[in-house]
N, C-alpha and C positions, 0 to 999 in steps of 0.2 A: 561896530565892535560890541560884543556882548556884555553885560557890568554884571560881575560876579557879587552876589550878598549870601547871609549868614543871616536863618533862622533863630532866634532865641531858644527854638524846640532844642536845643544841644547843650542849654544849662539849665532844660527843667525837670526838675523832680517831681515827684506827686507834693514834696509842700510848698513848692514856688519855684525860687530859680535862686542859681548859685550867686550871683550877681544883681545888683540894681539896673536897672536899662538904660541907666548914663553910661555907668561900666561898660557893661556889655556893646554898647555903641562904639568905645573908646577901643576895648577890646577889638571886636569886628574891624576895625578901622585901623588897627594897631599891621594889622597881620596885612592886609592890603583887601578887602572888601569894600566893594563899594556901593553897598548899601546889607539895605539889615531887614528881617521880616520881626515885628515883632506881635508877641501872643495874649489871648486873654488869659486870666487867672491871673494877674500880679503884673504884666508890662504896662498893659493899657487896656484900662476895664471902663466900662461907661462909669464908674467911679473917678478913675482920674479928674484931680484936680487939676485946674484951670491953670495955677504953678506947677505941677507936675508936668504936662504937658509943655509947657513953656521950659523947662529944663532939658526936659527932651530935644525939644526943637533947638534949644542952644549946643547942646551934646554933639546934632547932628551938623548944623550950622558950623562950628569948631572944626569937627573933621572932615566935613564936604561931604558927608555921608547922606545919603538919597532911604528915606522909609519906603521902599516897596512896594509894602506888603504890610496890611494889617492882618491876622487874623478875625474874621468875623463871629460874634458871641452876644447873641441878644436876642430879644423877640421878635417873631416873625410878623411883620407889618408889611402895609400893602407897598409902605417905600421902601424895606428894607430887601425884599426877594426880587425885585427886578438889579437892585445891585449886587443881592445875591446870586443871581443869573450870570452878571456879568463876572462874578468873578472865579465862574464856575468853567468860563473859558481858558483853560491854565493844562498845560503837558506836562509829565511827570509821569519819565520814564519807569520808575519804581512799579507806576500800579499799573503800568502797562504788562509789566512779568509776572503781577499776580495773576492779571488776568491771562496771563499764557499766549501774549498779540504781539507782534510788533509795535519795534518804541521808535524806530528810524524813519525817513526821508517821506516811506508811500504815508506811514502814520500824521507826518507833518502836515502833510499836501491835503490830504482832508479835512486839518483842523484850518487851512487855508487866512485869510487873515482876521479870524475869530483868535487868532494867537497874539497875545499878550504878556506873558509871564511863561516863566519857567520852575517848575520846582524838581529840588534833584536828591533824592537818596539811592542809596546802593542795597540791593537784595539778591537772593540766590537761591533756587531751587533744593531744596533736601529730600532726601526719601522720607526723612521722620514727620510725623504728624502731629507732634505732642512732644513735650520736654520745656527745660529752660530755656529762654531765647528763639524759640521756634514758632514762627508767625504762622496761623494758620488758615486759608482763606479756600472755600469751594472744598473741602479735603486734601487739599495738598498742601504740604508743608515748605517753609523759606526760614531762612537767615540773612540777619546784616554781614552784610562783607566790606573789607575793605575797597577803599577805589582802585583799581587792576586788578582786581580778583579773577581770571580767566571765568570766572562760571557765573558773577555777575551781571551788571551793568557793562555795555561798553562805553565807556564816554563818548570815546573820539567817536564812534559812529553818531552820538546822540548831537554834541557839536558841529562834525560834518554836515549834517541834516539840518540845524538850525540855521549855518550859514549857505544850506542851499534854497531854502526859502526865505534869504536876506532877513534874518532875526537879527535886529539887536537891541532887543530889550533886557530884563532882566533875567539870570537863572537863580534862583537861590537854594543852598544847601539846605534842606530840612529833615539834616540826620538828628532823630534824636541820640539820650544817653543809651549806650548800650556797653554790651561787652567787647567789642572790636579792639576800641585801645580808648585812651581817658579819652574824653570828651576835650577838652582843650584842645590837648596834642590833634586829633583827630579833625579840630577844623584849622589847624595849620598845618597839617597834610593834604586836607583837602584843597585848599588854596595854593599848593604847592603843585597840586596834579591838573586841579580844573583852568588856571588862571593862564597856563600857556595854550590852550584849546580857547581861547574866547577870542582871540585875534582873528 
């Protein structure tokens, strides 16, 4: 079975995050995730205290919640880019529509068992190239959408796909804030929609 987690990128701002990352853990856990990715700039910085970290580990301990996912943020040393390598092995359907590819079954089959993680946001093709809210990559222009948005993401093929190369590891949500709908609401919708596709 797949275990659905929740990026922290969904309570950050440009000046931190909406939450502490005990919260945010409790939160994540609250809704039914079961595990959490969490970020640099304020979750877990090579700063974190040695009590920080141990609060965390309690937070997650508490709710039987699995870390992931760390985001990686530091200098480049000769041990940190081979495990940068490794964790460079990770699908995610999202940047597969920027690039204009398939995100389903053949795209699996080649990541073959270099697959280890999942990360999941929802985008959607626009004619505009520019505006608010408008991502823009190679010259063509996207938007976040929500999950079933016909012109999106399709899950269920992206889940279909996972369980025909026998995945089950982690996928995690790494919608940031956007305009779609709050950020809150938004990963208890999402959990609402992805959690019955992980069986």
């Amino acid at each position: 079975m797949i275990k659905l987690g929740l990026s922290g990128r969904i309570i950050e701002t440009a000046d931190g995050y909406q939450m502490a990352t005990t919260e945010f853990i409790r939160f994540a856990a609250e809704i039914g995730y079961q595990c959490v990715e969490l970020r640099p700039r304020g979750q877990v910085t090579p700063e974190t205290t040695d009590d920080e970290v141990a609060e965390i580990r309690s937070a997650l301990n508490e709710t039987d919640t699995v870390c992931a996912f760390v985001t990686f943020s530091g200098p480049q040393t000769e041990e940190s880019m081979p495990a940068l390598q490794r964790m460079c092995e990770i699908t995610e359907p999202g940047n597969f529509v920027l690039a204009g590819r398939d995100y389903g079954l053949p795209a699996l089959q080649q990541l073959g068992e270099k697959l280890f993680s999942v990360s999941l946001q929802n985008i959607k093709p626009v004619p505009e190239v520019e505006g608010k809210g408008v991502i823009t990559y190679r010259g063509r222009g996207f938007r976040r959408c929500k999950i079933g948005d016909p012109e999106g993401v399709d899950f269920e093929e992206v889940f279909e796909a996972l369980h025909a190369v026998g995945y089950e590891g982690y996928a995690t949500l790494i919608e940031p804030i956007s305009d779609v709908m709050d950020n809150l609401e938004l990963a208890r919708f999402a959990f609402d929609k992805l959690s019955p596709l992980c069986a």
